[in-house]
GUDO-818359 format. One record per residue (C-alpha): x, y, z; residue in three letters; residue number from 1. Coordinates in nm, 4 decimals. Example, Ala and Ser with C-alpha at 12.3 -4.5 7.8 and 13.67 -1.06 7.14 Angstrom:
<rs>
((1.2300, -0.4500, 0.7800), ALA, 1)
((1.3670, -0.1060, 0.7140), SER, 2)
</rs>
This chain:
<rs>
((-4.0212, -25.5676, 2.2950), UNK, 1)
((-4.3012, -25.4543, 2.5044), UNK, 2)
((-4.2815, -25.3263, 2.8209), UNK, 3)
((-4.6362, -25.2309, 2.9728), UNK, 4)
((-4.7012, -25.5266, 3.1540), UNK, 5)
((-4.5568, -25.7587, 3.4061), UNK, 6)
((-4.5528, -26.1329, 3.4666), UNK, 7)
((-4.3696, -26.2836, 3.7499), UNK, 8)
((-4.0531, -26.4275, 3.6248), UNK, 9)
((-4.0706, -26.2914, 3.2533), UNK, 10)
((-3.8074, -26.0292, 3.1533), UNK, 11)
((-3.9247, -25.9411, 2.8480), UNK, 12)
((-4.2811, -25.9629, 2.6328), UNK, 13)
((-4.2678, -25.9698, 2.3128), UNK, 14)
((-4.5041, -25.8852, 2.0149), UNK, 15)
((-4.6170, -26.1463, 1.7836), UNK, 16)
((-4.6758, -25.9345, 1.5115), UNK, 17)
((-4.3541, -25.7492, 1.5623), UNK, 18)
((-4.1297, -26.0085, 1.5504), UNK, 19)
((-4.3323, -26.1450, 1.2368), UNK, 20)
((-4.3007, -25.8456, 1.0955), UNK, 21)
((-3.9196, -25.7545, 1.1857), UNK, 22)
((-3.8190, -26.0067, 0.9544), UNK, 23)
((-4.0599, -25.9890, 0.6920), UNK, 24)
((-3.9293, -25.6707, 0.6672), UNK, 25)
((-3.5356, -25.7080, 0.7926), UNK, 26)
((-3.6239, -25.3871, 1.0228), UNK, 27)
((-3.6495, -25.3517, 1.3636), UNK, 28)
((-3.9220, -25.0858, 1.4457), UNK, 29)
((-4.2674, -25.0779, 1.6799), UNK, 30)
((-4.5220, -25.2173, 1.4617), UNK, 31)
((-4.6778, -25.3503, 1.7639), UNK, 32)
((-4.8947, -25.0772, 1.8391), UNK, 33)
((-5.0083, -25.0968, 1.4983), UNK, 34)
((-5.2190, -25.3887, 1.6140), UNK, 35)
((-5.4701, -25.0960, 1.7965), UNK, 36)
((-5.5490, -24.7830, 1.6221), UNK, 37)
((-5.4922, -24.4197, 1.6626), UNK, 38)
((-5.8200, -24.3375, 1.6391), UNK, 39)
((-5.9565, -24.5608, 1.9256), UNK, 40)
((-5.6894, -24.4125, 2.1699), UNK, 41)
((-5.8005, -24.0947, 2.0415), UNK, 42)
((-6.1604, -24.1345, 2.1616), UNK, 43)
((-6.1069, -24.2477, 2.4756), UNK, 44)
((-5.8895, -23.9706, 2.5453), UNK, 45)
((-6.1453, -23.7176, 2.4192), UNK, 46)
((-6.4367, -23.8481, 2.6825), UNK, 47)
((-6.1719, -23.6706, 2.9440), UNK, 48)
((-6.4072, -23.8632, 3.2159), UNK, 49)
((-6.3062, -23.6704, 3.5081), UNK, 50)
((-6.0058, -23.5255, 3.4971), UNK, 51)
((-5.8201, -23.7679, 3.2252), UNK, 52)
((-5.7232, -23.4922, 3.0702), UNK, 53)
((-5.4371, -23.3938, 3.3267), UNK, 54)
((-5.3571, -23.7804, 3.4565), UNK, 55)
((-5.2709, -23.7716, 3.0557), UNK, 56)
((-5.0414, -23.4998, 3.0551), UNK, 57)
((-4.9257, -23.6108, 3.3658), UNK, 58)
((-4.8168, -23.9889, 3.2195), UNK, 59)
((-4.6585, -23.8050, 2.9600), UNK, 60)
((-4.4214, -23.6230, 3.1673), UNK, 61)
((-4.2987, -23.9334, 3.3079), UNK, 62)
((-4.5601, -23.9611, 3.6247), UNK, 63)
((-4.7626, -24.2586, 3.7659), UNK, 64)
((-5.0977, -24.2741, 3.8646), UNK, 65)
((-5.3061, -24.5007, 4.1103), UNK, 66)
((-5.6021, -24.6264, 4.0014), UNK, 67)
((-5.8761, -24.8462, 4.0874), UNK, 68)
((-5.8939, -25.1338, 3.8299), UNK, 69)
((-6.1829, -25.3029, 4.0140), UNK, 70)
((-6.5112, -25.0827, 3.8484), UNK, 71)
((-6.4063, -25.1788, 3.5392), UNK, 72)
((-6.7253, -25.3814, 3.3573), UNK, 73)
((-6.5232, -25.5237, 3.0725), UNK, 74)
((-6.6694, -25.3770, 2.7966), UNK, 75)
((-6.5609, -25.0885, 2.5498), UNK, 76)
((-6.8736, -24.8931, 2.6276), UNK, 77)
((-6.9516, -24.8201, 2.9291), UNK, 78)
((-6.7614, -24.6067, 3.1670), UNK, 79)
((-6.8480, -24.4185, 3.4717), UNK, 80)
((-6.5211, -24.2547, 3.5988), UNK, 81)
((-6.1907, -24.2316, 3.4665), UNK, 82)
((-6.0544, -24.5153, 3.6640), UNK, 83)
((-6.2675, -24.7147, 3.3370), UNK, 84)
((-6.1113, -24.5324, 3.0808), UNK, 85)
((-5.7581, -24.5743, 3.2340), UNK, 86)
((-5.8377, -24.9702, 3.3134), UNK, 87)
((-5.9203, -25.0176, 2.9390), UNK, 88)
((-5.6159, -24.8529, 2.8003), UNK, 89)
((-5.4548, -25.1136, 2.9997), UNK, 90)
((-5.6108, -25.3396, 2.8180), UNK, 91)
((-5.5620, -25.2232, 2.4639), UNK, 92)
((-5.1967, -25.2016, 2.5690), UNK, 93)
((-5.1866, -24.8309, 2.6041), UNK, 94)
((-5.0805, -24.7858, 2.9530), UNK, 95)
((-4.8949, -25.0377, 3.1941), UNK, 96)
((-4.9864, -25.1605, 3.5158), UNK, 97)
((-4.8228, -25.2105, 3.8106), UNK, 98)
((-5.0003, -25.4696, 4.0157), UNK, 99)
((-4.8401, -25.3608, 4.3441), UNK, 100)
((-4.8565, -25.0234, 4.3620), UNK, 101)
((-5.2028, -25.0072, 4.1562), UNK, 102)
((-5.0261, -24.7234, 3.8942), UNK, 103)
((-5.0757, -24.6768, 3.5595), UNK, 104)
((-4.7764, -24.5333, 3.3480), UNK, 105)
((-4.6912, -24.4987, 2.9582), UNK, 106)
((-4.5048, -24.7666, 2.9080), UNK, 107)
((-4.2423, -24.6512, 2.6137), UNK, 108)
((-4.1483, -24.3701, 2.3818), UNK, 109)
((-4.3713, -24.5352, 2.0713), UNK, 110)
((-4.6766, -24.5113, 2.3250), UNK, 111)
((-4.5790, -24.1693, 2.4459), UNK, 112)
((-4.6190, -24.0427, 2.1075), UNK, 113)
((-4.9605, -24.2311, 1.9957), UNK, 114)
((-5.0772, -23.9822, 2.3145), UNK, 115)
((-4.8912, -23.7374, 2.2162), UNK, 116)
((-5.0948, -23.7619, 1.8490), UNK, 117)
((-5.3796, -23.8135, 2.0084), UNK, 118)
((-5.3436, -23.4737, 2.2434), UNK, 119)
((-5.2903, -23.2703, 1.9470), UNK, 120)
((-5.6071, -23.3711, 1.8005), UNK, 121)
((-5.7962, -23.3754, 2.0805), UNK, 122)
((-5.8110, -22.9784, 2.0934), UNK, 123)
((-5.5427, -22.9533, 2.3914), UNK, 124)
((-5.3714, -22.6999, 2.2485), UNK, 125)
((-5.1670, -22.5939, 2.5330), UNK, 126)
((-4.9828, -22.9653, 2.6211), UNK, 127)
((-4.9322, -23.0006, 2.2427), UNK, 128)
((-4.7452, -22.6584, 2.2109), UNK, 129)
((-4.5299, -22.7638, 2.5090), UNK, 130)
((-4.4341, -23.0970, 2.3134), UNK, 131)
((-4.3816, -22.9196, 2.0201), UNK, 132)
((-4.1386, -22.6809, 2.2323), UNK, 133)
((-3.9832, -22.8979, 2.3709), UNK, 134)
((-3.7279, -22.9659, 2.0297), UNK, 135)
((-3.6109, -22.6101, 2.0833), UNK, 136)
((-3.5878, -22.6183, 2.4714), UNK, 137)
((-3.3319, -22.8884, 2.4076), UNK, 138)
((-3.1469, -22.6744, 2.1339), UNK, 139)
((-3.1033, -22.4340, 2.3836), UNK, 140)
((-2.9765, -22.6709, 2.6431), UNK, 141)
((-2.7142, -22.7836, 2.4261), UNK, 142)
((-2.6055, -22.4727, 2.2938), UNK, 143)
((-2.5824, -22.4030, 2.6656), UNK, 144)
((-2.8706, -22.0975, 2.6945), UNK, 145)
((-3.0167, -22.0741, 2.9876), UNK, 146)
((-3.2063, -21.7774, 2.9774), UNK, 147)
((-3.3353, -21.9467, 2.7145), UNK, 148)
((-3.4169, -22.2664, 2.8614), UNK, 149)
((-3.5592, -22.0401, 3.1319), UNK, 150)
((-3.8057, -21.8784, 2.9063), UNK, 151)
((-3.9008, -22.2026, 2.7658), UNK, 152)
((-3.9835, -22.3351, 3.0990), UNK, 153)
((-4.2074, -22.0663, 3.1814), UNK, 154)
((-4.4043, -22.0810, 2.8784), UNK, 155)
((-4.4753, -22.4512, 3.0017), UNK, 156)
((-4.5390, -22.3841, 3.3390), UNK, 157)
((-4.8544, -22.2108, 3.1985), UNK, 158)
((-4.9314, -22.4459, 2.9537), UNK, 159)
((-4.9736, -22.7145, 3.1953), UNK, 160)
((-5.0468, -22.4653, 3.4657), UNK, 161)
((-5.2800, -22.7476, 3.6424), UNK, 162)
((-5.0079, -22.9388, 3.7059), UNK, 163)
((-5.0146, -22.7220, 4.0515), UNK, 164)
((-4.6264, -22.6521, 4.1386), UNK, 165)
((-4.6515, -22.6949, 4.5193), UNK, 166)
((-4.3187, -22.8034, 4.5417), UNK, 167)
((-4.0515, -22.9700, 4.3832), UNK, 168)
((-4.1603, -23.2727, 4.2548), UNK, 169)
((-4.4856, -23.1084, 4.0367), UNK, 170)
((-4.1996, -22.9336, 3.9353), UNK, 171)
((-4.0076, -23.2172, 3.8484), UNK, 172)
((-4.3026, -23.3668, 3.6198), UNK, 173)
((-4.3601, -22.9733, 3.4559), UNK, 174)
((-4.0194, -22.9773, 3.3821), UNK, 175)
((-4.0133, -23.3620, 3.2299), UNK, 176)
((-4.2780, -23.3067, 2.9486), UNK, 177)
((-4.1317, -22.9271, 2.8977), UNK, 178)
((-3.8244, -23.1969, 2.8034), UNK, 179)
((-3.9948, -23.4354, 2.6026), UNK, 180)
((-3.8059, -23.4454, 2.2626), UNK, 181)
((-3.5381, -23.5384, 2.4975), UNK, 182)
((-3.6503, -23.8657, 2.5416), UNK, 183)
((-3.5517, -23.9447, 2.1658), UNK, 184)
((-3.1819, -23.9284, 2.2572), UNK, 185)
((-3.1508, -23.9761, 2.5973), UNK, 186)
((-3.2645, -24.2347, 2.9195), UNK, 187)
((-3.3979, -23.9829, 3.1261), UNK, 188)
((-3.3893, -24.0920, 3.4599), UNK, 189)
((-3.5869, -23.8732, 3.7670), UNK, 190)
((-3.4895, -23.9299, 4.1316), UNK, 191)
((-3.1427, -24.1398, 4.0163), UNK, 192)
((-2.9110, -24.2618, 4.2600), UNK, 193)
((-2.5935, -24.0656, 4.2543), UNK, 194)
((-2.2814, -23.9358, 4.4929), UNK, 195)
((-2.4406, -23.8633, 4.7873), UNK, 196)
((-2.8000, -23.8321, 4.7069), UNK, 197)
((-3.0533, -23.8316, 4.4052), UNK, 198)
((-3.0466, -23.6258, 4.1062), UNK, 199)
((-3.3727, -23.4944, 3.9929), UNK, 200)
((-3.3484, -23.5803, 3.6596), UNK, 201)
((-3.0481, -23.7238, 3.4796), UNK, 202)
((-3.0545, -23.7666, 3.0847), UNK, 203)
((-2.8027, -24.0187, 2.9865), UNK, 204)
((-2.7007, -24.0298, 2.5975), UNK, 205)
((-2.8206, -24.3466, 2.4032), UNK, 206)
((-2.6026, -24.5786, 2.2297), UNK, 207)
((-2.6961, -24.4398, 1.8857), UNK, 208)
((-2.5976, -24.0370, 2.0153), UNK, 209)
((-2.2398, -24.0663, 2.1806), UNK, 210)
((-2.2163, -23.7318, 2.0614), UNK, 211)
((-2.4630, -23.5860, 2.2889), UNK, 212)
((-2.3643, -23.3932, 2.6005), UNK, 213)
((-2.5158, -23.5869, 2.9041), UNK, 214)
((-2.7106, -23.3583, 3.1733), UNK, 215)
((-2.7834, -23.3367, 3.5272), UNK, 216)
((-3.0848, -23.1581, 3.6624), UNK, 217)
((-3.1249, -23.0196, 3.9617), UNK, 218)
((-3.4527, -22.8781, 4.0740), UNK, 219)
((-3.5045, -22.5848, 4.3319), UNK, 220)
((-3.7878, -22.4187, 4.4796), UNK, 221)
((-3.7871, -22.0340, 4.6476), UNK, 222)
((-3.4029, -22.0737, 4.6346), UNK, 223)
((-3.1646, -22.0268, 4.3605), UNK, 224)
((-3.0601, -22.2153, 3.9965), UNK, 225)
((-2.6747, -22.1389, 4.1524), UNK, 226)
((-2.7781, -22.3340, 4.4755), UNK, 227)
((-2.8741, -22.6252, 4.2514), UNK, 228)
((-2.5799, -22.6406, 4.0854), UNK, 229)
((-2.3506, -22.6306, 4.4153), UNK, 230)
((-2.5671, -22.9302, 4.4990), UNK, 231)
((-2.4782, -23.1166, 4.2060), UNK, 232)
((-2.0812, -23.0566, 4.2092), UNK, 233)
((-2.1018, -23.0954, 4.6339), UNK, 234)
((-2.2875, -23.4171, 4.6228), UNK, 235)
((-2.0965, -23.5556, 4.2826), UNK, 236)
((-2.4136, -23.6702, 4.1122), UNK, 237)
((-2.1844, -23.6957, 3.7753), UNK, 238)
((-2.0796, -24.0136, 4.0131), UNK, 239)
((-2.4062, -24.1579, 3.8013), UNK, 240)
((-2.2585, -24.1149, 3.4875), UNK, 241)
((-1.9348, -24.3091, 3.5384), UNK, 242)
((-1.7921, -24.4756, 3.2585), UNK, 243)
((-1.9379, -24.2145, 3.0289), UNK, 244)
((-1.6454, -24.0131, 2.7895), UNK, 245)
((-1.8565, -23.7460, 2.6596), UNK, 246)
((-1.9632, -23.4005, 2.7503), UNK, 247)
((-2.1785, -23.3278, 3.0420), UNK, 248)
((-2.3997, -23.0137, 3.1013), UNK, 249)
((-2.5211, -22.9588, 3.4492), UNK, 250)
((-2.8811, -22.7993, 3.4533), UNK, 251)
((-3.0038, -22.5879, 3.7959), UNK, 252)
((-3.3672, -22.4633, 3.7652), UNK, 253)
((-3.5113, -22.2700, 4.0564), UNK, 254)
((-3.8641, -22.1869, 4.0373), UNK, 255)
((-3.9979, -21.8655, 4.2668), UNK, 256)
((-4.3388, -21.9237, 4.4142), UNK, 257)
((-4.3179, -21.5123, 4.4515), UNK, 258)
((-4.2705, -21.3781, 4.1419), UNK, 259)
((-4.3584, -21.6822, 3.9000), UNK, 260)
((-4.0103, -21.6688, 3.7942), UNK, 261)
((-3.8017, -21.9968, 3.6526), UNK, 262)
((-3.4275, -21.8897, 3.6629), UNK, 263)
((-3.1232, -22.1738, 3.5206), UNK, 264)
((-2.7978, -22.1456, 3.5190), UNK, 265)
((-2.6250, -22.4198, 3.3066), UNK, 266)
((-2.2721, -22.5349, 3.3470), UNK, 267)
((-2.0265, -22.7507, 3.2031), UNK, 268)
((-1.8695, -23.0164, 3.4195), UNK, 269)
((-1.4459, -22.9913, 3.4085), UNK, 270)
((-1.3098, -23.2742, 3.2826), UNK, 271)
((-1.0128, -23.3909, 3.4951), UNK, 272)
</rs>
């Protein structure tokens, strides 16, 4: 299944050569993108026209981006901005599109970590170390360490320092790719629906990992990680996670503009 594109009254795209190949080989798995190689992505993502290099990082950590499609001279050659680069990825199947907003976005997981691959050899070392991080941020999550998870952040806020935090929502998309190994075990959700308002980010176990706790992120800025979680018990954002049996951790970050400071405080929702 393929998800980067969208045609009115089609729920689902599907590969040709994946579904040949699912039961050639009696295994699910995304050998679609092995119809475009690595090492095409990878030089279009080196030319960093124009600041591609941090619309990248910011499509990995979840983020849209609007673009203008219409420069495009469809060819694989000739670019003038980044708005080319971007259209063409479209076009290999690299990004999706949404017609109506004009945003790009990564599509899936299996694209997320072509870019990811290509990142880490395209000599940006600082994004690649926060993916690599990211396994042990969500150790420490689990294990419930939020000093920790605090330090963790940190190191990513400088990593991707351009993503400028000027308020909560670039903190939102810092704190998304800081979280990326998540994404293998969890739907990560930003801006859900829940109790009376929106979580920030809400990372709802998979199918295949009932036995993961599911968390509830709540972002703060110049205030307190203890304000965040009041929020999240006052409002009952666990009301998004109805239905589910397992453990779930609730997550308050608070980032100080003043001292450069990420503080958490992580909590374990009573069971009733």
């Amino acid at each position: 299944w393929y998800d980067g594109y969208r045609f009115p009254g089609a729920e689902t795209i599907y590969s040709p050569k994946s579904v040949v190949e699912a039961i050639t080989r009696k295994r699910c798995s995304d050998y679609w993108n092995q119809t475009e190689t690595y090492e095409a992505l990878r030089i279009y993502v080196d030319m960093n026209f124009d600041g591609l290099k941090d619309t990248v990082i910011e499509l990995l950590a979840g983020g849209r981006n609007q673009i203008d499609a219409r420069t495009f001279t469809n060819d694989m050659t000739t670019f003038e901005s980044r708005d080319d680069v971007l259209t063409l990825l479209i076009h290999l199947g690299y990004l999706g599109y949404d017609a109506d907003t004009r945003e790009v976005f990564i599509p899936n997981k299996e694209i997320a970590d072509e870019f990811v691959s290509a990142v880490k050899g395209a000599g940006w070392d600082e994004a690649a170390r926060t993916v690599r991080e990211s396994e042990e941020l969500l150790q420490a999550a689990w294990r419930q360490d939020a000093r920790a998870v605090a330090e963790y952040l940190e190191k990513a806020h400088g990593d991707v320092s351009h993503l400028v935090y000027n308020d909560e929502n670039a903190l939102s998309y810092a704190v998304s790719l800081a979280f990326y190994t998540a994404r293998q075990y969890y739907e990560v959700v930003r801006e859900m629906p829940a109790g009376k308002g929106f979580a920030d980010l809400l990372f709802r176990p998979r199918k295949k990992y009932p036995d993961k706790p599911a968390m509830i992120v709540e972002l703060k800025w110049n205030r307190s990680a203890v304000t965040a979680i009041r929020q999240i018990e006052d409002r009952d954002y666990a009301e998004a996670l109805k239905g589910f049996a397992g453990e779930v951790l609730l997550i308050g970050i608070n980032y100080s503009k003043k001292t450069k400071k990420h503080t958490c405080v992580i909590k374990k929702l009573a069971t009733p």
